[in-house]
N, C-alpha and C positions, 0 to 999 in steps of 0.2 A: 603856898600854892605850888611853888615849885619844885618843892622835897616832894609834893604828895605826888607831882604828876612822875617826878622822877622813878619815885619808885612803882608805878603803875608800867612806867615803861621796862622797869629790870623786870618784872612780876612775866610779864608780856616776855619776854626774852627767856627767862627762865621755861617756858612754856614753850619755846620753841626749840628749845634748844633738847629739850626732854624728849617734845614728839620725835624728833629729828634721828636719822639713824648714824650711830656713831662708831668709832672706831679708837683705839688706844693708842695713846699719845707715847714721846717719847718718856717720860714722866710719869707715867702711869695714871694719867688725867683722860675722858674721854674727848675725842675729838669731836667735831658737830661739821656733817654735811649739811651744806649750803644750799636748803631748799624754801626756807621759809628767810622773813622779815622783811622789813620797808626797805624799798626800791625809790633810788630816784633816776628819771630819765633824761638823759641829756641830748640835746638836740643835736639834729643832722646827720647826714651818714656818714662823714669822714673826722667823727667829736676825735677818737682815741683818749680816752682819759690818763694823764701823765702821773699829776700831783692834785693832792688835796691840803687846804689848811683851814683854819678856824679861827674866826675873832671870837672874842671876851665873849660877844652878847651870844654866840652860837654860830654865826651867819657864816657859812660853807662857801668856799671859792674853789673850783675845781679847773683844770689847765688841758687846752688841748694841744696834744703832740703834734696833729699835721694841720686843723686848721687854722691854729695860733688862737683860737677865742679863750678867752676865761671867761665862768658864767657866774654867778652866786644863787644862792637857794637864802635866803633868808630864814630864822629861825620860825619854825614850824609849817614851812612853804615846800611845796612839792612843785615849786613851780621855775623852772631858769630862768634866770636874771641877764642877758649881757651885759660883762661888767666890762671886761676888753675886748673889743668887735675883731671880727676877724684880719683886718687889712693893717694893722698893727705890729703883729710878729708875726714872722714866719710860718713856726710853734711856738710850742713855750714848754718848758720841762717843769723843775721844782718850784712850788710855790711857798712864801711863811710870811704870815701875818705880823707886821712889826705896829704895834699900838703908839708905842711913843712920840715915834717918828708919821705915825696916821696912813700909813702906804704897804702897801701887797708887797712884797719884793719878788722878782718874778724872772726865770732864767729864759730871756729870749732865744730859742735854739732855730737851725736848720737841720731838719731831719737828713740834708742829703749832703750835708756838711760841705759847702759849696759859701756860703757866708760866713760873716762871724757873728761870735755868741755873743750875747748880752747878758749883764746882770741891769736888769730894770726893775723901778718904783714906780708904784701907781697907786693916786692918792685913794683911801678905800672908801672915802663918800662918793666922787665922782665917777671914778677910775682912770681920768683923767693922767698920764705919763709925768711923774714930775722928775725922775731922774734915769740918764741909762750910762753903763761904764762898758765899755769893749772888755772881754777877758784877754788880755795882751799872750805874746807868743802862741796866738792859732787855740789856744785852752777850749775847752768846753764849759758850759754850765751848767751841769746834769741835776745837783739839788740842793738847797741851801741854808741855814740854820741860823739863828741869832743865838749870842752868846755874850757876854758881857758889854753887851753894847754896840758891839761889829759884827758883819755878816759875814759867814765863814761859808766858801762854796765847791764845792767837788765837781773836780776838774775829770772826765771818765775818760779822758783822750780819745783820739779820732781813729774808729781800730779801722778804719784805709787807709791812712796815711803809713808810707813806706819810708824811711824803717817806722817802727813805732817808736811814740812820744810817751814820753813818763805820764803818769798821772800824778796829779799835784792836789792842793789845797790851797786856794785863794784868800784872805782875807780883806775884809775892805773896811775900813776905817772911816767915819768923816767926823772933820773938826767940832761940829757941832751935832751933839748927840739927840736933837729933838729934828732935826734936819735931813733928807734924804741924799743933797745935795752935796757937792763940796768934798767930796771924799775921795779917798785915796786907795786901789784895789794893787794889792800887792800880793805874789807869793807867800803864801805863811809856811808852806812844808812842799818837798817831792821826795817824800821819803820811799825807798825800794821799795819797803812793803806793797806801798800803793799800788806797781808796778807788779801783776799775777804773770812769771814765765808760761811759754805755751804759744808763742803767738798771736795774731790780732783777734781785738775784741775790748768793750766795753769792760773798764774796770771799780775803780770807788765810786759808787752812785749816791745810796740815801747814806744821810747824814742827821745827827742830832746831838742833843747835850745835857752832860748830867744837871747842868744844873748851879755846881761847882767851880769845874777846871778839868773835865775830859770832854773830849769829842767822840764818837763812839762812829764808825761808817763802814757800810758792805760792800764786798768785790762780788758785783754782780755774776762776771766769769770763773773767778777762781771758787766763789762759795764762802770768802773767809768774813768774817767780822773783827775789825781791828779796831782798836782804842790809843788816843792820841793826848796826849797830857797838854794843859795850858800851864807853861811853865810863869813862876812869879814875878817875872820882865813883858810873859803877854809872849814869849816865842814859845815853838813848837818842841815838845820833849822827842825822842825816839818812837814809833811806832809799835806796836805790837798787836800779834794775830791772839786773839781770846782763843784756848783749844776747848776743842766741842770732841765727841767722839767719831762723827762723823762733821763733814761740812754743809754748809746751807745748797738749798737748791736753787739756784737764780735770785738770790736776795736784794733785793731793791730796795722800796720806802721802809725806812724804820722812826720811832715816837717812842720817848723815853718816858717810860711809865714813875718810876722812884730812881734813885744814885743806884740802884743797881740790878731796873731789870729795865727791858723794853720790847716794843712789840715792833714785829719785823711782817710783812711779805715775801711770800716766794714768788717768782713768775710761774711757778708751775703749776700754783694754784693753793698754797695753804698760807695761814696769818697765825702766826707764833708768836707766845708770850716766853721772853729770851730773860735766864738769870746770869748777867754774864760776871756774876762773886762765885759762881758754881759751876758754871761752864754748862746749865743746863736747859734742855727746851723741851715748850709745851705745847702743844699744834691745838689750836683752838676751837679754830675752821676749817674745812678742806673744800674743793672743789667751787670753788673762787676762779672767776672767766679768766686768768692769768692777768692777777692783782696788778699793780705799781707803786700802787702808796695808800697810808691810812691816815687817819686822825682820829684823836679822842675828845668828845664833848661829854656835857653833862646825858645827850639822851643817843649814849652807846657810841661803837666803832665804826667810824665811816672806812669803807675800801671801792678806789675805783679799781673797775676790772676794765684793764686797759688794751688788751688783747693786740700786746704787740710781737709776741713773738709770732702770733696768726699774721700779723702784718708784712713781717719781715720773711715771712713762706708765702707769701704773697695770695695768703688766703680769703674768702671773701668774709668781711665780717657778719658779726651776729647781731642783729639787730633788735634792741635799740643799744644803744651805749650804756653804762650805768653807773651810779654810786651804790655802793649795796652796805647797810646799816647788820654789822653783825654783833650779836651778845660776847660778852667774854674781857 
């Protein structure tokens, strides 16, 4: 029953993606303007959608930037869930579903960088808080990934803070790997790369994993996508910038599709399928309310449109908030 609905929904996608008017990718693949498919509406007028992630069963957790809620949609529900109420966090930046350990992991932020960041666990029946770690020396928690068992988190530094602060990579370990508890969040890398010259501004944001022993994450500011090795001790290899012909536009959330492609957002509005064995990219979608992050489930590409750069021009937003369900 679920291969069949499956494929009724690609059937469906394909269909819109056809009517849809498009434009040539870099790739020579056609792009698809963002007029049609399923909408989910997220509550209140100050949501800002940050991060998205996905359990097994389907069931969607999506993160708000300024008024800290996280909500869920439940598999096949158009309906929001409060799963973390608002008076909780601040905000909250990246979210990733860890199954083993039974808990959201969740980066408590202040937008107005005035507190400190949290990496927090929220158990994913209740949602109830079962763990929170300060990111030590002032860091941030912009997004974060699971990878062999530990949570690895990108540090994007506080671009007001005078001088500027490296951007790092966090890791966080705890002794018992079925347990959110009990752990240990240490530096894993502050490697230059991380660090885009030019000035203040947000730097390594989304983050993800082959799967392997690479970490793969975007300099929001600079445009670059770097790849970071997990070397056979578990420390951090050298960093390196993947060369593209040009660089990304505001890259933020990325989801690693196979060991060597994955799908990226721009803030500027497009969601690109990235080959980074070829250095080359595919523009999917365009015209996306200035994305932040995606996920992939079995029924398509979830993207919130987080519309923070409207934010931060202190524009008034567009109402409603959204996740927007794109083909590709």
């Amino acid at each position: 029953m679920k291969n069949a609905v499956q494929r009724l929904i690609t059937l469906a996608c394909v269909t819109v993606m056809a009517a849809a008017p498009g434009t040539v990718a870099a790739a020579g693949q056609p792009a698809t303007e963002v007029s049609a498919g399923q909408v989910l509406v997220l509550p209140g007028s100050q949501f800002y959608p940050e991060s998205i992630a996905a359990a097994p069963d389907g069931t969607l957790y999506v993160s708000s930037l300024i008024s800290g809620e996280i909500v869920r949609f439940r598999p096949g529900s158009e309906t929001a869930e409060i799963f973390v109420p608002e008076d909780v966090n601040i905000g909250v930046g990246g979210v990733a579903v860890d199954p083993e350990r039974r808990v959201l992991w969740a980066c408590s932020v202040d937008p107005s960088y005035q507190a400190a960041f949290m990496l927090r666990a929220f158990d994913l029946r209740t949602g109830a808080m079962k763990a929170s770690y300060t990111i030590p020396d002032e860091g941030l928690c912009a997004d974060l990934v699971l990878a062999r068992g530990d949570v690895y988190v990108t540090d994007a530094t506080d671009p007001t803070a005078v001088p500027q602060r490296p951007a790092r990579l966090w890791k966080l370990h705890t002794a018992n790997p079925w347990l959110a508890t009990g752990g240990t969040l240490s530096m894993w890398s502050a490697d230059p790369l991380f660090t885009g010259p030019g000035g203040p501004g947000l730097q390594i944001d989304g983050i993800a994993f082959d799967g392997l022993s690479t970490l793969y994450t975007s300099n929001v500011s600079t445009g670059q996508l770097l790849r970071v090795g997990i070397a056979r001790d578990g420390s951090a290899l050298p960093a390196a910038e993947i060369p593209f012909t040009e660089r990304f536009s505001g890259p933020d959330g990325i989801r690693m599709l196979n060991r060597n492609e994955l799908m990226m957002v721009e803030l500027t509005g497009r969601l690109l399928r990235v080959n980074v064995a070829t250095g080359t990219k595919t523009v999917v979608a365009e015209g996306l309310d200035e994305p932040t992050a995606l996920v992939r489930t079995w029924t398509g590409t979830w993207v919130t449109e987080g519309q923070v750069l409207s934010l931060a021009a202190g524009l008034p937003a567009r109402m409603p908030f959204k996740v927007r369900r794109v083909c590709g």
